[in-house]
C-alpha positions as CSV (number, residue, x, y, z in Angstrom):
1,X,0.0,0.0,0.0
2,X,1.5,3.4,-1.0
3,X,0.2,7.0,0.1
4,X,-2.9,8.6,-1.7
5,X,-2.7,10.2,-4.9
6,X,-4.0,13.4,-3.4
7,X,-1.3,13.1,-0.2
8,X,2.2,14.9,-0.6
9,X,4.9,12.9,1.2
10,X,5.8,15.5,3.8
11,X,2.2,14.4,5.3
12,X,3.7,11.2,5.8
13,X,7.4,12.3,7.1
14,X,8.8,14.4,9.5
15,X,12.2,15.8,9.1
16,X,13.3,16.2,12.2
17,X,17.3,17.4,11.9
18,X,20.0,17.6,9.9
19,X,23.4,17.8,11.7
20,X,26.8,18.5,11.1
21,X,29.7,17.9,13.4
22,X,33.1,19.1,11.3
23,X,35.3,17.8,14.6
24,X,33.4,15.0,16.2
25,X,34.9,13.2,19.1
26,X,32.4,13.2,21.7
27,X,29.2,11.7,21.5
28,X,26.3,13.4,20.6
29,X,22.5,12.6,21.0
30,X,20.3,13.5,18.3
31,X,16.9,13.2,16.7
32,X,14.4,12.2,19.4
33,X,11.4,10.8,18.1
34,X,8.5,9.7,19.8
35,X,7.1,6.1,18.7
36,X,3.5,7.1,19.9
37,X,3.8,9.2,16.6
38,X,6.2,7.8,14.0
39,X,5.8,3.8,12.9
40,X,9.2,4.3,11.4
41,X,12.6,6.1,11.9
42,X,15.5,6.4,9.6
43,X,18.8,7.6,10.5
44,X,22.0,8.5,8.2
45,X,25.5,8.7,9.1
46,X,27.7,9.9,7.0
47,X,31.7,10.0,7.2
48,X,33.3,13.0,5.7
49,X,37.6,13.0,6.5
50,X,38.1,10.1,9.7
51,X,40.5,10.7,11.5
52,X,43.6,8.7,11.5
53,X,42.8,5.4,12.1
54,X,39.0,6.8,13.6
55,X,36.0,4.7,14.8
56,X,32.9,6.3,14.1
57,X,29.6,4.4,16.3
58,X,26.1,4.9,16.1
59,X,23.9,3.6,18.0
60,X,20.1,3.2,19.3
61,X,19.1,4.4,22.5
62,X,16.1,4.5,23.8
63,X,13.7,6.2,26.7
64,X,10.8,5.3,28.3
65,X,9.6,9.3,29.0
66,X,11.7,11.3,26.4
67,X,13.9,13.1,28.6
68,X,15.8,11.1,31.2
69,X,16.8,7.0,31.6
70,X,18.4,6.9,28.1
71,X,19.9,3.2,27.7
72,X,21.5,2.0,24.4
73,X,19.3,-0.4,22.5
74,X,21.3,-4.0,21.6
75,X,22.2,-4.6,18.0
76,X,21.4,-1.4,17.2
77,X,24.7,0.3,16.0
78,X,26.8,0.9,13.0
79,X,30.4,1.9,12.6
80,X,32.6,3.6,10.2
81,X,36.2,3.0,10.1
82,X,38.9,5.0,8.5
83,X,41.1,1.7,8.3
84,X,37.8,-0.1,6.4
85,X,38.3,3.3,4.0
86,X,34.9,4.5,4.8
87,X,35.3,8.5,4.4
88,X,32.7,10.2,2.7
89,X,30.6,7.3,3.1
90,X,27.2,6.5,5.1
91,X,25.4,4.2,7.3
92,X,21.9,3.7,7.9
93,X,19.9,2.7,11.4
94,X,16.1,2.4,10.5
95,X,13.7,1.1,13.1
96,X,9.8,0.8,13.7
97,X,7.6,1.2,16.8
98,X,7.1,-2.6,16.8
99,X,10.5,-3.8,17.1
100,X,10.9,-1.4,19.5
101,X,8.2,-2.3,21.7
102,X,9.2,-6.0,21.2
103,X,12.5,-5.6,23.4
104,X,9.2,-5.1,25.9
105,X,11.4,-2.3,28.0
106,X,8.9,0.4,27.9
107,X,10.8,2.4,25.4
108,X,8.1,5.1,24.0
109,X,11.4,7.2,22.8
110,X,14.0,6.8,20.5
111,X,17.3,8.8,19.7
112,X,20.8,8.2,17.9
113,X,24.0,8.6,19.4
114,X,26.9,9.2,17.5
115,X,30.5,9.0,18.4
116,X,34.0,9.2,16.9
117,X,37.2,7.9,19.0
118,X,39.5,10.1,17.0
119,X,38.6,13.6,15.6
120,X,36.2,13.1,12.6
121,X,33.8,14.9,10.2
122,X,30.5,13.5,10.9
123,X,26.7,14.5,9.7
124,X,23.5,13.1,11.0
125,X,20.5,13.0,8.7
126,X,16.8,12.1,10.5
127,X,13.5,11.1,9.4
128,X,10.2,9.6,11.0
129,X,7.3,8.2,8.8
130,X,3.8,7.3,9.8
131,X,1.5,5.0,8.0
132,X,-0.1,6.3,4.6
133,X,-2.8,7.3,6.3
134,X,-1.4,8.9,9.5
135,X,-0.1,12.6,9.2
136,X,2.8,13.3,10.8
137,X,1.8,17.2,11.6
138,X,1.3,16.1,15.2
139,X,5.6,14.9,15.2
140,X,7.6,17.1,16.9
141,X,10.1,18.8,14.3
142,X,11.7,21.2,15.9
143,X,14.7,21.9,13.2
144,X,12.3,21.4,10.5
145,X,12.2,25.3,9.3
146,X,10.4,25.8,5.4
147,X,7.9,23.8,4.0
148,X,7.5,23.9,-0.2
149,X,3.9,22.9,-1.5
150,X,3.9,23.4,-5.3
């Protein structure tokens, strides 16, 4: 099942940040979505110039209010290496409000956390979807600033 011929897909998507960390070394947390609102959640990582012999790790964690108790999620995390020649390359970490609620730890949050061991240029892209039918106006989008209907 697709979206309606009559829907535009920013009904269906939130973008909720796009983020750009020239020096990376300690982690950041980005791109908190709330699973009560978005069935699915895509993030990018992308590698611009590692630093020698860098680690780059993103991961998963989750929340069970949003704001506090943030624990990484298992088997949730990619990695870019400089030594596996990934600069200027990306990642992806999608996840849905199912799996999520599988783990059965009350998580009603999610959020990425990205790292680099060594100096690094990092940048985070974010995205939540809802079903076809399920607008995501109600998402909070706080970096999402212009909006082009044609």
């Amino acid at each position: 099942m697709g979206f309606p011929n009559n829907a535009r897909l920013s009904e269906g998507l939130a973008s909720l940040l796009v983020a750009a960390y020239p020096t990376l070394t300690t982690a950041q947390t980005v791109g908190s979505v709330n699973l009560a609102k978005a069935r699915k959640v895509l993030y990018l990582v992308g590698g611009g110039t590692l630093g020698t012999a860098a680690t780059v790790t993103a991961k998963l964690q989750g929340s069970a209010n949003g704001s506090s108790g943030w624990t990484d999620i298992a088997n949730s995390s990619a990695t870019l290496t400089k030594a596996g020649g990934d600069d200027n390359k990306w990642v992806e970490i999608e996840t849905n409000a199912e799996n999520v609620n599988a783990l059965g730890l009350s998580y009603a949050y999610v959020r990425l956390s990205v790292g680099a061991d060594v100096s690094s240029s990092v940048a985070v892209a974010a995205t939540a979807g809802a079903g076809p039918e399920e607008p995501m106006s109600g998402q909070d989008a706080a970096n999402l600033k212009t909006k082009l209907v044609v």
